[in-house]
N, C-alpha and C positions, 0 to 999 in steps of 0.2 A: 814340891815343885811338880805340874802337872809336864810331864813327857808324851808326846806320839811319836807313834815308830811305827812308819810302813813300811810294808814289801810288797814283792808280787812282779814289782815293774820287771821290762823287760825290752828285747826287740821279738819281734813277728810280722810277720805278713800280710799285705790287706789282706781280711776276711776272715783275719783269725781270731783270736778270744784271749783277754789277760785277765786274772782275778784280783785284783791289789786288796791290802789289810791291812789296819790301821789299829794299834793295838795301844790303847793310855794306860797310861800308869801316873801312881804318886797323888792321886787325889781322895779325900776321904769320901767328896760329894759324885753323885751321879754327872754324868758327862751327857748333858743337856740336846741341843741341836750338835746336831754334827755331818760331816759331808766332806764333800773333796770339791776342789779348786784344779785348774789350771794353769800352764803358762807356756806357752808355745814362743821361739825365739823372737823378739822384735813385737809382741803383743803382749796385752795387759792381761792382767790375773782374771779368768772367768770363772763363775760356778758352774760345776759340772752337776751336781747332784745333792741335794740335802735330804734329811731323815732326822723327824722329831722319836723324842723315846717313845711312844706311844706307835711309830710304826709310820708317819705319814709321811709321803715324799713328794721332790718336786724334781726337776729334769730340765737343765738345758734343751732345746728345743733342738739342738743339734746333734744332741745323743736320745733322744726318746726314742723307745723301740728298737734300741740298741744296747742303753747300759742300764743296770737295775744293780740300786743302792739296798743295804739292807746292816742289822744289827743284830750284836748280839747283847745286849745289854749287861746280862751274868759276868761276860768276859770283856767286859770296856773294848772290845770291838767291832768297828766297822767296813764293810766290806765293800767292794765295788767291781761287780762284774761284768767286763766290756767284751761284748759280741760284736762282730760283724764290722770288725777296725779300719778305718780306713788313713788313709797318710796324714790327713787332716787331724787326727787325733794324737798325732807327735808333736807331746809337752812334756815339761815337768807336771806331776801331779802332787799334789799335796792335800793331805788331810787336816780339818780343822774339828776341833768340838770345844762347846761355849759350857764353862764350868762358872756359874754363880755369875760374873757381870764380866768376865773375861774370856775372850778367844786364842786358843793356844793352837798352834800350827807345829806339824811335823816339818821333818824335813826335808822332804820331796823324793820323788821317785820317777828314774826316767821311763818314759814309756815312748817308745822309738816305732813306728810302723813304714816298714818297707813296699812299696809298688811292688 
């Protein structure tokens, strides 16, 4: 059974920085596409960032220039480093990565940013 476990969340301040880590276990296969997700209270699940194994990424258009996705492939994890935070980025965040034809999801991480 393929597990994700992140950390990292937290509270801070606009303008500050949180690193969240998304660490699988339990699968014998490489951990495919993978990224984090959103969900802010009263709105729908959005993607914050994804990263193919080979390194490629994509970016909400609402964090570009601001969060930068990255892997480590050796140790089934993925990272996500948010700069320059603003209120609007207080959600649950959650990691996903697609092993073989299925998406497994962690179980979320608050990330809170204070005015």
């Amino acid at each position: 059974q393929v597990q994700l476990v992140e950390s990292g969340g937290g509270l801070v301040q606009a303008g500050g920085s949180l690193r969240l880590s998304c660490v699988a276990s339990g699968s014998r296969f490489s951990i495919n596409v993978a990224g984090w997700y959103r969900q802010a209270p009263g709105k729908q699940r959005e993607l914050v960032a994804g990263i193919t194994p080979g390194g490629t990424t994509n970016y909400a258009d609402s964090v570009k220039g601001r969060f930068t996705i990255s892997r480590d492939n050796a140790k089934n994890t993925v990272y996500l480093q948010m700069n320059s935070l603003k209120p609007e980025d207080t959600a649950v965040y959650y990691c996903f990565g697609d092993v073989g034809v299925r998406t497994y999801w962690g179980q979320g991480t608050q990330v809170t940013i204070s005015s």
